[in-house]
C-alpha positions in Angstrom: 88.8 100.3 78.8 86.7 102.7 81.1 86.9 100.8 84.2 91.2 100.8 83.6 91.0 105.0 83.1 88.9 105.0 86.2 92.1 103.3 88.0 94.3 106.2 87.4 95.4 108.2 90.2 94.5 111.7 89.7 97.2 112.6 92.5 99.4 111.3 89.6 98.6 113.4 86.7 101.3 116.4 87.3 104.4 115.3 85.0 106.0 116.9 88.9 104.4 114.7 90.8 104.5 111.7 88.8 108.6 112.5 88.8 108.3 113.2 92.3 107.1 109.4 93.1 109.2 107.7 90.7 112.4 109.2 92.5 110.9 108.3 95.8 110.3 104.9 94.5 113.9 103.9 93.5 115.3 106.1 96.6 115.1 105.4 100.6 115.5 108.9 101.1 115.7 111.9 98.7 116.9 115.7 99.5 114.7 118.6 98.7 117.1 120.2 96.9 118.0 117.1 95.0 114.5 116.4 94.1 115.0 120.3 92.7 117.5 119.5 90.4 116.4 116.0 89.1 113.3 117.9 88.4 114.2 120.9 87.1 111.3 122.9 88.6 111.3 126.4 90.9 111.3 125.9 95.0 107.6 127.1 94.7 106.3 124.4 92.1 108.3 121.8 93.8 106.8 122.8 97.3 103.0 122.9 96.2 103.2 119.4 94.5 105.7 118.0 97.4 102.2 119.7 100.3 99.8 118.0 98.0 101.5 114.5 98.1 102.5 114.7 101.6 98.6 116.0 102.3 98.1 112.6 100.6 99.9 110.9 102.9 101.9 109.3 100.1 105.0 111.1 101.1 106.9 111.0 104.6 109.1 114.9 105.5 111.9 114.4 107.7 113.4 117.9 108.7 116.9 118.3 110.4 119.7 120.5 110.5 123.0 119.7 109.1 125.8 122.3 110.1 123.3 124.6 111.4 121.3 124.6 108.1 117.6 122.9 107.8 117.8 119.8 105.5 114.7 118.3 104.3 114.5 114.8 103.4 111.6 112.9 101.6 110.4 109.3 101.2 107.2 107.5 100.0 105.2 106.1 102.9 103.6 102.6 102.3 100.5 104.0 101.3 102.3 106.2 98.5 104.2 103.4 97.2 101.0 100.9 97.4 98.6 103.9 95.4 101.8 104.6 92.8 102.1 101.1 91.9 98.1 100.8 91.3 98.6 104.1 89.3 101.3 102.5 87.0 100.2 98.9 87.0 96.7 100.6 85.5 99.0 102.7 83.0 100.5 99.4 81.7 97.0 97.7 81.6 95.5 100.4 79.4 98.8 100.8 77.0 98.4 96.8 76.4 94.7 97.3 76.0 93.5 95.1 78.6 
């Protein structure tokens, strides 16, 4: 049971974070401000958890301009979908009590 809790991915803990990954897992590409809503969290919360993950390098940031306004788009970068699925692949071990 240790070993499985030692799997978990710290990065993962945040109930943001973890929300933030399981929308970038079902999307190719997700807004900032749509990640906003889905979330329900504040621009500032939302930024420092979006730095951390991107510090990570779990997260790719594509900026652009659409009608002369910056538009930020995010996705999960092959190692942030390879370390989420570890993450929830250890969840479902420990809730089975393997």
């Amino acid at each position: 049971m240790r070993d499985i809790v030692n799997q978990l991915n710290k990065a993962f803990e945040s109930r943001v974070r973890l929300g933030i990954m399981s929308i970038l897992m079902v999307n190719e590409h997700v807004s900032y401000n749509r990640l906003k809503e889905l979330l329900g969290v504040t621009d500032g919360n939302l930024a420092s958890h979006l730095k951390a993950l991107e510090k990570l390098e779990y997260i790719l940031v594509e900026k652009s301009f659409v009608d002369r306004k910056p538009h930020t788009t995010y996705n999960v970068s092959k190692l942030g979908r390879q370390s989420f699925k570890e993450h929830i692949d250890a969840l479902e071990n420990l809730l089975k009590g393997k």
